[in-house]
N, C-alpha and C positions, 0 to 999 in steps of 0.2 A: 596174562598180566602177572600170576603171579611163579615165584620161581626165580631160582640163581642161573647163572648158566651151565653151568657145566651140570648140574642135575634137574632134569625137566622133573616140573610133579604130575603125578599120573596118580588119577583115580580110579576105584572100579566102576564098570558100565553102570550098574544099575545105583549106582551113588546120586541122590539128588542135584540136580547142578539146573539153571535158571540162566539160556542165554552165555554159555561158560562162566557164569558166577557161582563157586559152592560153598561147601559149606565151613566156617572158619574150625571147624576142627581137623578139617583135612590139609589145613594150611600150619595146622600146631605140629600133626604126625609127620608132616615133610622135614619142618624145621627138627623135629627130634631124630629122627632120622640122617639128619643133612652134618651134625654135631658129633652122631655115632660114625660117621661112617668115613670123615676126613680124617685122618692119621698121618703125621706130621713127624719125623724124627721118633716114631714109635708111640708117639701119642696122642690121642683123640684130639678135636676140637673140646668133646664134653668133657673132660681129666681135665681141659687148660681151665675151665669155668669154676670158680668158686662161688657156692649158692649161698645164701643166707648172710652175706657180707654186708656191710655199711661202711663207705667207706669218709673215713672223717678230716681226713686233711691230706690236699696233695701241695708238697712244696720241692722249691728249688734250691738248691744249694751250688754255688758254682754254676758247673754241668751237669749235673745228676737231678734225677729226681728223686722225691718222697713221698711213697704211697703210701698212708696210715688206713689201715681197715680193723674193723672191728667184730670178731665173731661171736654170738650171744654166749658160746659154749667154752669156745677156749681162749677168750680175751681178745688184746689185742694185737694184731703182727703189722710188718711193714716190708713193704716191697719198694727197690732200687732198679731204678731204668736211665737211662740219655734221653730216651720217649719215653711220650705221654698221649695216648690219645683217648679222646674221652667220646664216648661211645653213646653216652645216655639218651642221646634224642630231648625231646619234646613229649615222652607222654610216658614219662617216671612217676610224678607227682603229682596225684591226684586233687582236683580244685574242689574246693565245697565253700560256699556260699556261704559266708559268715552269721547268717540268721539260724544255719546250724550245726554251729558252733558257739558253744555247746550243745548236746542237742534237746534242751531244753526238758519238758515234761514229753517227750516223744517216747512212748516204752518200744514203741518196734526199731529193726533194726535200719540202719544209716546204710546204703554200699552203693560205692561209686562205682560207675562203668565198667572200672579196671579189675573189680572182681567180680562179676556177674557171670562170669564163664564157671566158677565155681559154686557160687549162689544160684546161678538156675538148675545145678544139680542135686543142692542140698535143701535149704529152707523152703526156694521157691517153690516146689512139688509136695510139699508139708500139707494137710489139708488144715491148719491152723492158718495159711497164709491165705487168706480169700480176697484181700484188698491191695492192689498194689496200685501205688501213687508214682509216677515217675516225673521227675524234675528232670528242663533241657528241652533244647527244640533242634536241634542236630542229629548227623545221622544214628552216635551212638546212643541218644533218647529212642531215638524211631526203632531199633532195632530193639532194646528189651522192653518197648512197649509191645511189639508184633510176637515177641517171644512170650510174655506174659500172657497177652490173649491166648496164645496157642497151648496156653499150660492150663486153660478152662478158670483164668484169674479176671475179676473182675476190675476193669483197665482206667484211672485217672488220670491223665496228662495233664502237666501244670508248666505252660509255656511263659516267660515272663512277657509283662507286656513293658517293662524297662530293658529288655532284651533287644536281638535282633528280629525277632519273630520267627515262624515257622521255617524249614528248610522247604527249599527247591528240590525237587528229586527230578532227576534224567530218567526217561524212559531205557531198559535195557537192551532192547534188542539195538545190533549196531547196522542193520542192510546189507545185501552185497556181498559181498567179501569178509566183509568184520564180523565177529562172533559177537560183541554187544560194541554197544555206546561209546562206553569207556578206550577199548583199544581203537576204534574208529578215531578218535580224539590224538593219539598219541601219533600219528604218522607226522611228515613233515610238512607233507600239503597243508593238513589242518592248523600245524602250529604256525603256519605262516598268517596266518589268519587272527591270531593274536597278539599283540606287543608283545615283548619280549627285550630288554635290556642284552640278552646272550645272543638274541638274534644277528646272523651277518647283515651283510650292507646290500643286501639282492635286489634285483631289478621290482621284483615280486613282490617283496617288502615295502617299497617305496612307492607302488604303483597302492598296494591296498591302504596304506600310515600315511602317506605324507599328500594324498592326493585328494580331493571332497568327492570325485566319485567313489573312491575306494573306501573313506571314511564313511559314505553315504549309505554303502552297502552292509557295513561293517555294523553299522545300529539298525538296520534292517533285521539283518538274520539274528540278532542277538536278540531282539524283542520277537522278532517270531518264534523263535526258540525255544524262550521262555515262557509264549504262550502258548505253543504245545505243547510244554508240561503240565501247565496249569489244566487245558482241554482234557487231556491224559486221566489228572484226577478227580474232574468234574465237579468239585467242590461246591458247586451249587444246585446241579440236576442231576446227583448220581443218586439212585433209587435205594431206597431202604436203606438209607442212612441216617445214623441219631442226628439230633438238634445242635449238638455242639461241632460235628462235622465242619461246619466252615469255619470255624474259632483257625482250621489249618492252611488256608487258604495264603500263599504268603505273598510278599513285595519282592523278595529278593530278587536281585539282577545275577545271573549267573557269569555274565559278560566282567563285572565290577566283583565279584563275590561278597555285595552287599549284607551278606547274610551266610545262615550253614546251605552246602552243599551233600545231596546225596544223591544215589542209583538205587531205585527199584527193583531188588532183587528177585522178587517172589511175584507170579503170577496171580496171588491174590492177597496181593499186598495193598492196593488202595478199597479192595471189600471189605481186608481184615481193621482196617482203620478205624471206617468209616461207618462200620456195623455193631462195633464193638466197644468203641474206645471213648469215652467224655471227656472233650478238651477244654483246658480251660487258662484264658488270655487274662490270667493276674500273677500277680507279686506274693509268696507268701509271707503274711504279719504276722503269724505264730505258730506253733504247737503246742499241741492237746495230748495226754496217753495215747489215743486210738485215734485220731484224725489231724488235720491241716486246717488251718484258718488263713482263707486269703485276704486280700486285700479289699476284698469287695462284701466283706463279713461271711459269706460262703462257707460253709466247711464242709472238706472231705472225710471219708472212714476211710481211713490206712491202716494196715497192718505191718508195712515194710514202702521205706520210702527209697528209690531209684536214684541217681542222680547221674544224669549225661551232662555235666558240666566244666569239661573240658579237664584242662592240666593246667598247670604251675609250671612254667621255663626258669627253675633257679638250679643253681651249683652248689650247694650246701656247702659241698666240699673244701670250695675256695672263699678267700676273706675277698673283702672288699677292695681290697686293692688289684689285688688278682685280676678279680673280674672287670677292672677299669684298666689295667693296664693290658691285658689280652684283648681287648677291644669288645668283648661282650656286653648287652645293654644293660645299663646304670642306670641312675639319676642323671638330671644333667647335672645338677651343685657337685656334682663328686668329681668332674673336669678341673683341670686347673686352668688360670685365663689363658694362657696360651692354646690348650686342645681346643678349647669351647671356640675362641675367633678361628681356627683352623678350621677347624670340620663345619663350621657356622660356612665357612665360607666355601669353603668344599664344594657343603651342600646346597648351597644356593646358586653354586655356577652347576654344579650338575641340575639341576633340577631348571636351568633354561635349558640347556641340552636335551631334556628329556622330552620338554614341551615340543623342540625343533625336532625333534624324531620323532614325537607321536603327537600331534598336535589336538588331536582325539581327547586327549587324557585330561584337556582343562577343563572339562564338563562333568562330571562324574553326577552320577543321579543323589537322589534325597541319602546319606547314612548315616550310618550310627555312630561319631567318634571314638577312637580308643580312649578307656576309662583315666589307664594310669601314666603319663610322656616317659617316655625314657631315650636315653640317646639311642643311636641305631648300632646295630649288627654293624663292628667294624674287623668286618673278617675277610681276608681274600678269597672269593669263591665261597665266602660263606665258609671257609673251613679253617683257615690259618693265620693265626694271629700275624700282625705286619711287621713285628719285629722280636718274634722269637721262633725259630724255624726249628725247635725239640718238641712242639704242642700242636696238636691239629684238635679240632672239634667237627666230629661227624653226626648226621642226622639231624643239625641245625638249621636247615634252608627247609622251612614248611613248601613238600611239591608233593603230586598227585600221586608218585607211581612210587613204594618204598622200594621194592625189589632192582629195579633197575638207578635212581639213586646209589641206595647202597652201595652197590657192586662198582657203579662209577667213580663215586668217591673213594672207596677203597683202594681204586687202582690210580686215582692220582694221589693220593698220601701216601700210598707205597711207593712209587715216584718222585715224589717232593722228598720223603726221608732219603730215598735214595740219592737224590739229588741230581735226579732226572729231569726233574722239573724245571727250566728256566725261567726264574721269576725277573716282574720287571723291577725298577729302580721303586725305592719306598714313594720316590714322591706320585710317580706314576700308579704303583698300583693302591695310594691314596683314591688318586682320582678313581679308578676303576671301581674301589667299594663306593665310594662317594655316590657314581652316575648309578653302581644298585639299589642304593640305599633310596635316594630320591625317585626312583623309576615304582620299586616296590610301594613306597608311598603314594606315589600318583595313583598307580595302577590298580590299586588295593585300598581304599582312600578307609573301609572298616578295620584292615588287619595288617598294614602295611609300616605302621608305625616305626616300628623295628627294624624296618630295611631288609628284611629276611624272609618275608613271605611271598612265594614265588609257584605259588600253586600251576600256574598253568605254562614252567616255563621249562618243566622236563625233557623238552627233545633240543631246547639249545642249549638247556645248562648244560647235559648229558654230552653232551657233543663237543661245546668248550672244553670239559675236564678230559677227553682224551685225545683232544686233538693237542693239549698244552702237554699230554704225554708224548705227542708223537703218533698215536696209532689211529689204524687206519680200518682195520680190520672188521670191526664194525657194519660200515660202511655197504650197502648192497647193488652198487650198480644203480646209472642213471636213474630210470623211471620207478625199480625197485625201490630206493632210496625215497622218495616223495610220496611212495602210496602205501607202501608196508610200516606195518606198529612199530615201533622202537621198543622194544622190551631188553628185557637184564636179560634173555637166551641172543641178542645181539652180539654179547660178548664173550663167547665160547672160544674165540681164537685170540682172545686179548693177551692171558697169558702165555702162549708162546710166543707171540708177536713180539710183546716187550720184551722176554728173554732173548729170542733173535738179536733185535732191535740194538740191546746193552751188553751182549755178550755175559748172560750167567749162566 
């Protein structure tokens, strides 16, 4: 699963690995590796990177753009492009939960997820650090709480109960043929098995979405599934486990993504939990110097407080206008009355559409509403604004697999600048984000808001962006095609295909 194609990562044998899962610092030395070792008209990937940059304003002029960036050391410079593409993803900007912020009378340190790769090699191993309190109930909580136990830290998890609740974790192993879970998941056979907006018009399709025995089957396996995970972690008869053990006990549907998703990495990963860690299902009301006050008057001893609490999807970079006329989500007030009846109506004829193709979808179980409305993702493929074709937005579309993503999207934005890509008529490819945007909605009824979150729809989206290329290559023969993983080493022939293909 993970890896570009044209460079497979390889570890050494006796390297920890769980199931083909290892360990995320062998996924850091590949990428440093992967940046030294492309050379391009004589220079690196890593020479193109400029570190320590912030960039403050990107605008257009004409045809041209304007890259304003700002360096601590030597001010600030600007760079001129025709393109633009904005690379940032969804997990730049780290989210923290406004009770702290400021961080009150808290004297230990604040650090969110996105620097704990660094903090579990410095403060965390301090023997000043004895208490660690972790905020979040996803997998990037799950993971430095399992990492803290392992540091001989004594472990507090503070899951909100104004939240989603605890995550669902898949078991790893995958059966068979599969090395775990997760690739088992990503074949085609499998994804036919779940709606999907990118999905073709197959016989297969229609026989599982549009039929009540197919539907019938489809909440079957999706609740036994899920209670095989649950069995797995035995939450209520797993032996020599603390008192607050069940506090992790969750609701979420895996099928709906009612909630966080994860994968069990470690073979003693529900002992290390479950033996170790005191959970606790409140809201923090305050801090103290050395402790947490929850909701339920409670309070914990912290020396250093965690926080898995997601990112912030904003563009700092761009003004407000920017981000409503690229089609990125907004407010809705910031529409003018014409977009709002537009897209109003858009998405209300997508969204019978979406009910006639998955008919499944108008039942969705108990969830959590999204907090703050904002218009959706109005991007073609989730990448390209509908009516400026110098701009693309990559790592936008929340899906499972980044590696094989990436590389896809890459190669159709290289395609579209190229002008390889044949787009359809604006009003057409209106409707096409339209029917994503309401489908992600239905389908995702906690995270779908946005129209852009599309977790489980990696082997059609993937498959859309190169077939709007043209290529084929991909592709592995009849039955291959349906039972084999879809990973980013699928497209190891892409690039000469498309140079074949365009004559370069």
């Amino acid at each position: 699963m993970v890896g570009f194609s044209d460079v497979p990562i390889t570890v050494s044998l006796d390297a920890p690995s769980y199931h083909g899962c290892i360990e995320a610092k062998h996924v850091n030395q590949y990428l440093e590796a992967y940046i030294n070792s492309h050379v391009y008209l004589g220079s690196s990937l890593r020479s193109r990177i400029y570190f320590g940059q912030s960039v403050e304003k990107v605008e257009k002029t004409e045809d041209m753009w304007t890259i304003s960036i700002r360096d601590s050391h030597s001010g600030q410079r600007k760079f001129r492009s025709s393109k633009v593409v904005v690379a940032t993803g969804l997990t730049s900007l780290p989210n923290l939960p406004p009770i702290l912020l400021p961080q009150q009378e808290f004297k230990g340190p604040i650090r969110h997820h996105k620097y704990f790769g660094e903090f579990s090699k410095s403060l965390l191993i301090t023997p000043d650090c004895k208490n660690v309190a972790v905020l979040g109930a996803g997998k990037s909580a799950t993971d430095m709480v399992y990492e803290s136990v392992k540091k001989g830290k004594s472990v507090s998890w503070i899951i909100r109960k104004s939240g989603e609740g605890p995550a669902l974790f898949f078991t790893a192993p995958g059966g068979g043929r599969y090395e775990n879970s997760t690739e088992k998941g990503t074949t085609r056979l499998s994804a036919s098995f779940s709606p999907s907006s990118f999905m073709p018009d197959l016989w297969l399709a229609r026989l599982i979405h549009r039929t009540n025995m197919g539907m019938d089957y489809l909440r079957r396996i999706s609740q036994e599934g899920d209670q095989s995970c649950r069995d797995t972690a035995a939450y209520r008869d797993r032996k020599g486990v603390l008192p607050s053990f069940r506090n992790l006990e969750t609701t979420t549907s895996s099928f709906w993504c009612t909630g966080p998703l994860g994968l069990a990495q470690h073979d003693d990963f529900w002992d290390t939990l479950a033996r170790n860690v005191h959970v606790y299902r409140n809201d923090i009301s305050s801090m103290k110097p050395h402790s947490i006050v929850l909701d339920d008057g409670s309070e914990i001893l912290a020396d250093v407080l965690l926080c898995g609490t997601g990112w912030k999807s904003n563009y700092l970079f761009l003004s407000k206008e920017q981000v409503r006329s690229m089609g990125l989500p907004h407010p809705p007030e910031e529409d003018s009355p014409e977009d709002a009846k537009l897209w109003n109506f858009l998405l209300e004829f997508a969204d019978r559409r979406v009910l006639a193709d998955f008919p499944l979808l108008r039942s969705p179980p108990p969830h959590k509403e999204p907090e703050v409305p904002t218009t959706t993702t109005r991007l073609y493929n989730c990448i390209a604004p509908l009516e400026d074709p110098s701009v693309v937005f990559l790592g936008r579309a929340h899906l499972s697999n980044s590696f094989r993503t990436a590389e896809a999207q890459a190669i159709w934005a290289t395609a579209y600048f190229d002008g390889n890509v044949k787009m359809p008529s604006l009003e057409q490819a209106q409707r096409e984000v339209a029917y994503m945007n309401a489908f992600s909605r239905r389908r995702y009824p906690s995270h779908g808001a946005a129209g852009d979150y599309l977790f489980y729809e990696l082997v059609w989206y993937t498959d859309k962006l190169l077939g709007e290329v043209g290529l084929k290559s991909h592709r592995k023969g009849w039955w291959a095609d349906w039972v084999e993983p879809c990973l980013a080493t699928d497209f190891k022939g892409a690039k000469d295909e498309y140079r074949k293909k365009y004559g370069i």
